[in-house]
N, C-alpha and C positions, 0 to 999 in steps of 0.2 A: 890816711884812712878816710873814706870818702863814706863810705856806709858798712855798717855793722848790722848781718845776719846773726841773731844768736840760736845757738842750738835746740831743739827740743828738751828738753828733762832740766833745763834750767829753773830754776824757782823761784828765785830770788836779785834783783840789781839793786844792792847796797846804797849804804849812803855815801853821795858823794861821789859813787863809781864814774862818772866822766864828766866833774867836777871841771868848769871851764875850760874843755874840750877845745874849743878857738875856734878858728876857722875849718880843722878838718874835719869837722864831721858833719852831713850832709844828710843823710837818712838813717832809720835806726827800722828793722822791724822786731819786734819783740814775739815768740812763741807762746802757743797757749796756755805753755806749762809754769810760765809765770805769775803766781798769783799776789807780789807784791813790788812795787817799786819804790823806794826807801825816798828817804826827804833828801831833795837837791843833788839824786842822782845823775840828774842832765844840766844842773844850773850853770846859765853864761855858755851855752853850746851857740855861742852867736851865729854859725853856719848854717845851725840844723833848721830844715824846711820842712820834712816829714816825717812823722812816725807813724809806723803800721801795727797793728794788734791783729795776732792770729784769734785770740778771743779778748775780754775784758776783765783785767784783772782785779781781785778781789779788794784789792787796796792800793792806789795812788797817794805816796805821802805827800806833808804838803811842800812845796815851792819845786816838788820835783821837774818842774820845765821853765821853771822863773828864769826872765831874761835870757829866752829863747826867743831874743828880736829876728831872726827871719823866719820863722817857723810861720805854717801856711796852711798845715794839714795832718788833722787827727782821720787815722782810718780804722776802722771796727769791721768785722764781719754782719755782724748783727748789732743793733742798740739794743744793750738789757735794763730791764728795768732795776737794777744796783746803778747805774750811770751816775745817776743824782746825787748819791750817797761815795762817788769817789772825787766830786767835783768842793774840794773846800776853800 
């Protein structure tokens, strides 16, 4: 698994959902329908290099990207002004 599109009407990536992931996973883009990403849903995704946002979700927990040593790039459609207030 190289990269993960997830579906529209999704709402929520748990905690821990791809919990040192390794090497496969490579990209993620996440749907607008998302409005939460739980704490150290992605932690130790040592692969991952990109993640894309269809929009910005209302709540980023925290360490959810911790020790995403190759990671390179956050992409947003737009920067909203909540940005500030998901970055802790």
């Amino acid at each position: 698994m190289r990269k993960v599109v997830f579906n529209e009407g999704l709402r929520k990536i748990g905690e821990q959902a791809f919990y040192e992931c390794g090497a496969s996973l490579s990209s993620i883009t996440i749907p607008s329908t998302v409005t939460e990403i739980d704490i150290m849903a992605f932690y130790n995704c040592n692969n991952l290099t990109e993640v894309v946002f269809n929009d910005v979700p209302q709540k980023i927990g925290h360490y959810a990207f911790i020790n995403c040593t190759s990671l390179e790039r956050f992409t947003f459609p737009t920067i909203s002004m909540r940005l500030g207030t998901l970055i802790q």
